[in-house]
DRENDO-1510 file (C-alpha; in Angstrom, 1 decimal, always signed):
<recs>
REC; n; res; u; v; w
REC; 1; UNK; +48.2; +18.8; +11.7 .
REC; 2; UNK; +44.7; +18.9; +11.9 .
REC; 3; UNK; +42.8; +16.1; +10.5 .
REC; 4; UNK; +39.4; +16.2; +9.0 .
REC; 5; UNK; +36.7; +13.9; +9.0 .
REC; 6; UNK; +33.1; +13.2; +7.2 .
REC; 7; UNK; +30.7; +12.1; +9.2 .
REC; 8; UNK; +27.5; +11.0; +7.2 .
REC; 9; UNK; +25.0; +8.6; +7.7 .
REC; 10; UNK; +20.7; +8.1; +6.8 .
REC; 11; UNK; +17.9; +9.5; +8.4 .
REC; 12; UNK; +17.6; +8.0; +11.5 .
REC; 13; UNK; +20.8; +6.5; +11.3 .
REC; 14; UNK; +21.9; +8.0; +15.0 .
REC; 15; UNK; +24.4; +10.4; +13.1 .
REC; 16; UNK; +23.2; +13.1; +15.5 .
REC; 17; UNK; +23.3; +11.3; +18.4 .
REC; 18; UNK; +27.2; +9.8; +17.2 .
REC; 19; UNK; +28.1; +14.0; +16.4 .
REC; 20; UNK; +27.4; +15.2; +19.7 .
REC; 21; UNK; +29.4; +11.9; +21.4 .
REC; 22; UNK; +32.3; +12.9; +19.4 .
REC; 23; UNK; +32.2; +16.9; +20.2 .
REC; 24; UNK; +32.3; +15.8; +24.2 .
REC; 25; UNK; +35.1; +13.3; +23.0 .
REC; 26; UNK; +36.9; +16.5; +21.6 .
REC; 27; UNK; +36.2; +16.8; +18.4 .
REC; 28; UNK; +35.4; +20.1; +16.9 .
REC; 29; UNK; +32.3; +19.8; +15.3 .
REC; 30; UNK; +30.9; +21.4; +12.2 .
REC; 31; UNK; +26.8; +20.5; +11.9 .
REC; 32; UNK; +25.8; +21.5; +8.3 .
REC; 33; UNK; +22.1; +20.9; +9.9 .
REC; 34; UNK; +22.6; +23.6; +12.4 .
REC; 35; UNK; +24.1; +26.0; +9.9 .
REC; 36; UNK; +21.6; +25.5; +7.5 .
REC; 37; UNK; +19.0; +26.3; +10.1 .
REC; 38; UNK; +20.6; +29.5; +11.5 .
REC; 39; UNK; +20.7; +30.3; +7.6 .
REC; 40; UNK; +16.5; +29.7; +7.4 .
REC; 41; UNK; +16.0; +31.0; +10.9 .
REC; 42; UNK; +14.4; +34.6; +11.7 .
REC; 43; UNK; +16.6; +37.3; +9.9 .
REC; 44; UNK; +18.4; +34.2; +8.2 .
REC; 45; UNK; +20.3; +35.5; +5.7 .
REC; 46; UNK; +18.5; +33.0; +3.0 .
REC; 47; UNK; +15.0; +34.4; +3.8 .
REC; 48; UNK; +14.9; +37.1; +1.6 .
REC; 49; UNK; +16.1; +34.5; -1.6 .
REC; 50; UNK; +13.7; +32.2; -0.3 .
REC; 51; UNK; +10.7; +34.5; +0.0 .
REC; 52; UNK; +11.6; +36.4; -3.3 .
REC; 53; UNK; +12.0; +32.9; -5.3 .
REC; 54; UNK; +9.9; +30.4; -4.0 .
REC; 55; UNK; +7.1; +33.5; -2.4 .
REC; 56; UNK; +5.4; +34.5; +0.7 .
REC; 57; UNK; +3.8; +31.3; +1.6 .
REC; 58; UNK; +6.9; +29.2; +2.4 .
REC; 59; UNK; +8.1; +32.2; +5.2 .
REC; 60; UNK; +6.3; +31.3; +8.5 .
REC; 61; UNK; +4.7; +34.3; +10.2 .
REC; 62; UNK; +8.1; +34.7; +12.6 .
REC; 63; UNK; +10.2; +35.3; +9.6 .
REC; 64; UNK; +11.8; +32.0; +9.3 .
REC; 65; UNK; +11.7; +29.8; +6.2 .
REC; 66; UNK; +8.5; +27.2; +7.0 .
REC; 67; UNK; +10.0; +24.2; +7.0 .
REC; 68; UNK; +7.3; +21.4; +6.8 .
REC; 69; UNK; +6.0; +22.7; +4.0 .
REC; 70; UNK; +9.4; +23.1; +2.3 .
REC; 71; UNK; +9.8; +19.8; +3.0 .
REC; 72; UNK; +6.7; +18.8; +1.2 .
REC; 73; UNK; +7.4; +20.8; -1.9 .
REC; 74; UNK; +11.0; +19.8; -2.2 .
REC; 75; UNK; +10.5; +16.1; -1.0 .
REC; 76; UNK; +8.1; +16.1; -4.1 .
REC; 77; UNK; +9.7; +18.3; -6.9 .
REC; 78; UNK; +13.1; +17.7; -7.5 .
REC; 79; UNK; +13.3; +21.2; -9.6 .
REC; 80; UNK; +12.4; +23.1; -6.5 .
REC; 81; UNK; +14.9; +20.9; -4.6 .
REC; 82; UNK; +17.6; +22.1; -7.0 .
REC; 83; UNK; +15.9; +25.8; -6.5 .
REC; 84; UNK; +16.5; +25.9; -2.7 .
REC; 85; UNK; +20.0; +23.6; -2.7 .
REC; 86; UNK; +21.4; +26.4; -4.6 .
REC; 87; UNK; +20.4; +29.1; -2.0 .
REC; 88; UNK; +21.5; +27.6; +0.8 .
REC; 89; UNK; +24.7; +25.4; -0.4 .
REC; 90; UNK; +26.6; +28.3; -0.7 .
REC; 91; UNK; +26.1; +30.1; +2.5 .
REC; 92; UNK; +26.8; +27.3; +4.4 .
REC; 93; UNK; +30.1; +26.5; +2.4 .
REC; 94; UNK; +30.6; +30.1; +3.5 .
REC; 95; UNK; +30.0; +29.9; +7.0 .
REC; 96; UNK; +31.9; +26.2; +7.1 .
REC; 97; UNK; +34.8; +27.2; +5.7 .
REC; 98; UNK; +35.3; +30.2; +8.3 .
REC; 99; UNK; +34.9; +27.4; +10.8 .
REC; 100; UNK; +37.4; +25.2; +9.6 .
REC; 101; UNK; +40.1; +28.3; +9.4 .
REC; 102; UNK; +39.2; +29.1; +13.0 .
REC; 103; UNK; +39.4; +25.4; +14.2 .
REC; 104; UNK; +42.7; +25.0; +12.6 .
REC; 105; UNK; +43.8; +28.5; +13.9 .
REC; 106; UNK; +44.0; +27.1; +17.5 .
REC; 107; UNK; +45.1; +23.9; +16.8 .
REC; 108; UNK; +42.6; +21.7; +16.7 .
REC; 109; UNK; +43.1; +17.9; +15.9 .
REC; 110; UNK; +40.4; +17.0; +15.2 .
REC; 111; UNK; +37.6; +18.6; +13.1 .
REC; 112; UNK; +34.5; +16.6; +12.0 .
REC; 113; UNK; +32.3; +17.8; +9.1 .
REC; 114; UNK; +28.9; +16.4; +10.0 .
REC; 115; UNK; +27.0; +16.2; +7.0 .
REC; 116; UNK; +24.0; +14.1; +6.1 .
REC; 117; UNK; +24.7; +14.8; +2.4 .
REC; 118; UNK; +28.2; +14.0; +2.2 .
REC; 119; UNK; +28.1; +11.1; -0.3 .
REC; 120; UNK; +25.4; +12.7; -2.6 .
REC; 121; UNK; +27.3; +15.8; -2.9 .
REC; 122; UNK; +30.6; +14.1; -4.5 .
REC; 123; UNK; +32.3; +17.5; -3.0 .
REC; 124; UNK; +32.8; +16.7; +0.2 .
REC; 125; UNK; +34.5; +12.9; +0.0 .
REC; 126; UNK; +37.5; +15.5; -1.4 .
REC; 127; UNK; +37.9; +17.3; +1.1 .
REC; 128; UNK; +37.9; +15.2; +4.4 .
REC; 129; UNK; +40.9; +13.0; +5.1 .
REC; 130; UNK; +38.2; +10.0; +6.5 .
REC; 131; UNK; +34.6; +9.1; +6.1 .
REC; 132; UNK; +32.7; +7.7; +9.3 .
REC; 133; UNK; +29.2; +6.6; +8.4 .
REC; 134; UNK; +26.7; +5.7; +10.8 .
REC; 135; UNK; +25.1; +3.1; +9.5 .
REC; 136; UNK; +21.2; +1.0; +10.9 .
REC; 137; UNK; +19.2; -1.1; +9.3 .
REC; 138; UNK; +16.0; +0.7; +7.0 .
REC; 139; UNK; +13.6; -0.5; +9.0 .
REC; 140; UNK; +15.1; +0.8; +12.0 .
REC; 141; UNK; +15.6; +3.9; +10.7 .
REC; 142; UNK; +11.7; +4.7; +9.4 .
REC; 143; UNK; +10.7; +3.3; +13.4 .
REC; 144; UNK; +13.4; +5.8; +14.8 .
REC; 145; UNK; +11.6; +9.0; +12.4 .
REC; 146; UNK; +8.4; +7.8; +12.9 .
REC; 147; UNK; +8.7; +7.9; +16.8 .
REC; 148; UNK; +11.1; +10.6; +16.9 .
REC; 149; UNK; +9.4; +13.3; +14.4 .
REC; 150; UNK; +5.6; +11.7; +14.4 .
REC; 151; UNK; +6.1; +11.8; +10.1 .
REC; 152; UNK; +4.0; +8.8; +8.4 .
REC; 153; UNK; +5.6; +5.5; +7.1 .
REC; 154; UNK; +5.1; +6.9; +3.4 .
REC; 155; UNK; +6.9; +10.4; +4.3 .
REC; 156; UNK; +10.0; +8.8; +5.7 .
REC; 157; UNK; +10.0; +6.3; +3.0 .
REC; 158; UNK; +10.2; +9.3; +0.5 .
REC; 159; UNK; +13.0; +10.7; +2.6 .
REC; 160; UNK; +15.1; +8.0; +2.3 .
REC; 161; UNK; +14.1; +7.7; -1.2 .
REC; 162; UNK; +16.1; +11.0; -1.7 .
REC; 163; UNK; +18.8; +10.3; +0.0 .
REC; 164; UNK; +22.1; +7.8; -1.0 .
REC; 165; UNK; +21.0; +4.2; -0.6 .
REC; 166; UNK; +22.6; +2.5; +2.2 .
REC; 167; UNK; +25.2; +0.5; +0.2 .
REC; 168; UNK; +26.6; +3.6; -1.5 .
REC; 169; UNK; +27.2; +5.5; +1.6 .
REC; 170; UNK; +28.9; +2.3; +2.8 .
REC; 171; UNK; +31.1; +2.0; -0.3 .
REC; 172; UNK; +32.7; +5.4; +0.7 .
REC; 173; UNK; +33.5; +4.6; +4.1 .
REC; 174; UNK; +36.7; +4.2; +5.6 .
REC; 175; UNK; +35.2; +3.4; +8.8 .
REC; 176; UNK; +31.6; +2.1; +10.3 .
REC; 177; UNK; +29.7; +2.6; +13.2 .
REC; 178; UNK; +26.3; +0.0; +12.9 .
REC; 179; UNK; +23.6; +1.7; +15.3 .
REC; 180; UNK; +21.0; -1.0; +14.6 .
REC; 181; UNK; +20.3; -2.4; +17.7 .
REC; 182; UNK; +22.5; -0.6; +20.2 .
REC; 183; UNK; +20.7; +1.3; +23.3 .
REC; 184; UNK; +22.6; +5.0; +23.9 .
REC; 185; UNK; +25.1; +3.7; +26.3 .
REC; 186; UNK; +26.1; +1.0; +24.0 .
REC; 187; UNK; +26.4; +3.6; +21.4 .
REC; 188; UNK; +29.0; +5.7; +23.3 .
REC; 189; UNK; +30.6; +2.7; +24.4 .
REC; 190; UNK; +31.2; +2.2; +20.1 .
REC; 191; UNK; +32.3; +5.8; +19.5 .
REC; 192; UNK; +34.6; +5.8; +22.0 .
REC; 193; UNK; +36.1; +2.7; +20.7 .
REC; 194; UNK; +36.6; +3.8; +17.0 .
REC; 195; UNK; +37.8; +7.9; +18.9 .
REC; 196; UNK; +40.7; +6.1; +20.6 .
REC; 197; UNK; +41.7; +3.5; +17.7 .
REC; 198; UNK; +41.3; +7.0; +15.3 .
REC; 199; UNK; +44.1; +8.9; +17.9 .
REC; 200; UNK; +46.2; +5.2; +17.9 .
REC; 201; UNK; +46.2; +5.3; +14.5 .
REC; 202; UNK; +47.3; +8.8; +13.8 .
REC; 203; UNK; +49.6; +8.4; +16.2 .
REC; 204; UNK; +51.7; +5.4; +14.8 .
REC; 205; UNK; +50.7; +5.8; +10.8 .
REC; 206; UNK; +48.8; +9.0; +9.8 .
REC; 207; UNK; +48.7; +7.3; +6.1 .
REC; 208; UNK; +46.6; +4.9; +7.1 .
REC; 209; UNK; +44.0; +6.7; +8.9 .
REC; 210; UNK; +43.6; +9.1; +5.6 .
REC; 211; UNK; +42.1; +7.9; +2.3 .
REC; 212; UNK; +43.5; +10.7; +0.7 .
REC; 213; UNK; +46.8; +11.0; +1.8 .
REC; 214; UNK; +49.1; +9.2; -0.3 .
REC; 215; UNK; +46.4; +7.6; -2.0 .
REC; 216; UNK; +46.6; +5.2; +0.7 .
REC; 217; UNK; +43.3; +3.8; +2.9 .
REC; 218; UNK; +42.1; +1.4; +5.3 .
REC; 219; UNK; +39.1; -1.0; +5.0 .
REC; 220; UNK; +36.2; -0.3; +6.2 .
REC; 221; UNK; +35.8; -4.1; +7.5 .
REC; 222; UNK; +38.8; -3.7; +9.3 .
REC; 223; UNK; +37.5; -0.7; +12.1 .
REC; 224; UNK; +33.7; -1.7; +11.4 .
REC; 225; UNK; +32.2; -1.3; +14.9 .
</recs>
């Protein structure tokens, strides 16, 4: 059987960083970033809905949508936010779920959905057997995008602003990794932890690895890392 897992997490969070230790782990790895980037990029198949909806100014001179100031516009109108979601949610449902049937058609165990929206969605918590948030303090988190993307305090405050608060996104978890204060060794060291108690477990009780098989699910407490 091939199980599937949510990973989520903030802005920050060290998601990314947590996706990519996972994929070298074994994990196949479906990035809903990535894919909604190849569906933006140059010959994208959004572009032509973006430019025809939203007009010329938000397509960059290569021919890919121009992010920062999508970002601006959307970040700041939640009607335009809605505009673009329903543009791109759909192709990358699309694109995902071809994925998934190729991961399970060569018998993958493992396939993990990352996706920064999982929790605001409400769609996704259905369809993965486990949710693994990354989770870091907010303070943290602004320092990390601050450094990281050069944005100003007030822009990554309004990021976060739009996304789930930090105790939601913890509410739906079965499992935790905290990145607040770990280096990236000391973050591996982590996900390798909860990757070999997530095989153990499958391996001696799938039921309890899977909130939504049989109903049944573990605390988050228990396998908080």
């Amino acid at each position: 059987m091939t199980y599937i897992i949510g990973l989520t997490g903030g802005i920050g969070s060290g998601k990314s960083t947590v996706s990519e230790y996972l994929r070298r782990f074994g994990a196949y790895v479906i990035d809903a970033d990535a894919i909604s980037r190849q569906m933006t990029a140059i010959n994208g198949p959004a572009i032509p809905i973006i430019q025809e909806q939203f007009g010329p100014d938000y397509i960059s001179i290569d021919g890919s949508m121009n992010r920062a100031k999508m970002r601006e516009l959307v970040f700041s109108n939640l009607q335009a936010k809605n505009k673009l979601e329903l543009i791109v949610h759909p192709l990358i449902q699309h694109y995902t779920q071809t994925a998934v049937e190729h991961a399970i058609s060569i018998n993958t165990q493992f396939i993990v959905h990352d996706l920064p929206l999982l929790v605001e969605s409400g769609h996704w918590r259905k369809q993965v057997h486990h949710v693994l948030v990354v989770d870091c303090e907010r303070e943290i988190q602004i320092q990390r995008v601050i450094a990281r993307n050069g944005f100003s305090r007030n822009a990554v405050e309004l990021i976060i602003q739009q996304q789930a608060p930090r105790e939601t996104r913890l509410a739906c978890a079965d499992s935790v990794i905290n990145n607040s204060n770990l280096d990236l060794n000391q973050l591996e060291t982590r996900v390798s932890q909860w990757w070999k108690m997530a095989n153990n477990k499958l391996r001696f009780d799938p039921k309890i690895f899977c909130h939504n098989t049989q109903k049944s699910s573990i605390d988050a407490q228990e396998i908080m890392l």
